[in-house]
C-alpha positions, 0 to 999 in steps of 0.5 A: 521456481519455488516461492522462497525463490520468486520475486514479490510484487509491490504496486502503487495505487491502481484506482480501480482500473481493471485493464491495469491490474490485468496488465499488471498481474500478467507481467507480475506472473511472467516474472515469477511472482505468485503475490503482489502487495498493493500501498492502497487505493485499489478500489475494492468494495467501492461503493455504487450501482457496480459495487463487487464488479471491478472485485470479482473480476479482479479475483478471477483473473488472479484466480486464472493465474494462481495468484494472490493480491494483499493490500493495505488501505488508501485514503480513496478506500471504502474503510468503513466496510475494510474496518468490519472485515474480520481478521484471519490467523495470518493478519489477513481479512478476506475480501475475495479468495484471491484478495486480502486485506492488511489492516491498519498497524496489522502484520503479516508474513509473506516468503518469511519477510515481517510485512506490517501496513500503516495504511491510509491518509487525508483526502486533499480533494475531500471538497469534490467528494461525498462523504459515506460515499467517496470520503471517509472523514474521520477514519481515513487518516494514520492516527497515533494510535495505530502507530503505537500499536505498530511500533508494540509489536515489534520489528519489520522487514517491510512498512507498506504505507499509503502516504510517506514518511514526512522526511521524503522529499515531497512537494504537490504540483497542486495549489493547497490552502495551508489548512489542508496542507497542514491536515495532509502533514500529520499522517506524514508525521505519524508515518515517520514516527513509525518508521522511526522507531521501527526502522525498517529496511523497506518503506513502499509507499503510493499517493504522491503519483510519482515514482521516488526513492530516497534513503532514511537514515537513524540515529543507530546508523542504520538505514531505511530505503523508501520507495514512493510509487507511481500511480495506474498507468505509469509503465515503469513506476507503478510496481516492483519486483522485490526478492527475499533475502538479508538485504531485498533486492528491487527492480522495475516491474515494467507494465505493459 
């Protein structure tokens, strides 16, 4: 199978779990797929007494398979480190050989699809964590800048977010305080400004930890499809296949 042929692979969060991505990167290959883009908190560059481990034998197992992995920033992301990466010619920053980086509001193409990331979203459980070290306040969140830098370059075939568009339906299982809910809300509100006005017809998008997928619709007729993917160790939601064309087709990657 020729790479204009094969499938994509899109996956949620993998939150560092090395036995998932291998599980993962495994299936993706056996279905053809030579690339896989991750909606963030992948767990790269993490900081600690084992920085570069989960990396380096994340590279080489896609290494062994002939594989590539791009991915665009969570909220559970070292950004300090991601946003002192340099750019490559194609929108890329290098992590690894076989790892990429998609910055914020950067583009890319893949197999001749417009591939744009709005990574990025607020920590709801910053009070657990330590900043500089697991928590990176005040550049973790979409900002508005980001979005019109986005929106200035013009269209996409695909929008890789981290959080969702505010108008999918959405509710945490958890008990917030309305501050943080409030907080969490305004990256929604920038990531649906985008999509807005940029209308894509693909929106993948992680963080919630479930598996959702919802149509939005514009005011042109036209439409956005949204799929919210489900977190490491989820069987069906956690990837999907996608194949290029005028109108992508999407189905479960299962992962096992």
């Amino acid at each position: 199978m020729d790479d204009a042929a094969a499938p994509i692979v899109i996956a949620g969060d993998l939150h560092g779990n090395l036995q998932w991505a291998r599980m993962l990167i495994r299936c993706a290959r056996t279905a053809g797929a030579r690339t896989i883009l991750q909606v963030g908190d992948l767990g790269v560059l993490w900081p600690g007494r084992d920085k570069g481990r989960f990396d380096a034998k994340l590279d080489k197992y896609l290494g062994g398979f002939g594989m590539d992995l791009v991915f665009i920033d969570g909220n559970h992301d070292n950004h300090r480190e991601l946003r002192q990466l340099d750019v490559d010619a194609d929108g890329l920053a290098r992590v690894r050989d076989r790892i990429k980086y998609l910055p914020r509001a950067g583009r890319t193409t893949v197999q001749g699809l417009r591939i744009g990331g709005l990574g990025g979203a607020f920590s709801i459980d910053y009070k657990w964590r330590k900043a500089g070290v697991s928590w990176w306040p005040g550049i973790e969140e979409v900002e508005a800048e980001d979005v019109e830098r986005l929106v200035a370059a013009g269209p996409l075939d695909i929008l890789l977010t981290h959080d969702a568009p505010a108008a999918v339906h959405l509710k945490s299982e958890l008990e917030l305080p309305e501050g943080t809910i409030a907080r969490a809300q305004l990256s929604r509100d920038l990531l649906q400004r985008a999509v807005d006005h940029i209308r894509p017809a693909n929106v993948f998008s992680g963080h919630w930890h479930v598996r959702r997928i919802e149509a939005l619709h514009h005011e042109d007729g036209s439409e956005s499809r949204v799929d919210v993917l489900n977190m490491d160790g989820s069987a069906a939601g956690n990837a999907v296949l996608v194949w290029p064309g005028e109108c992508l087709k999407i189905e479960p990657l299962s992962v096992r």
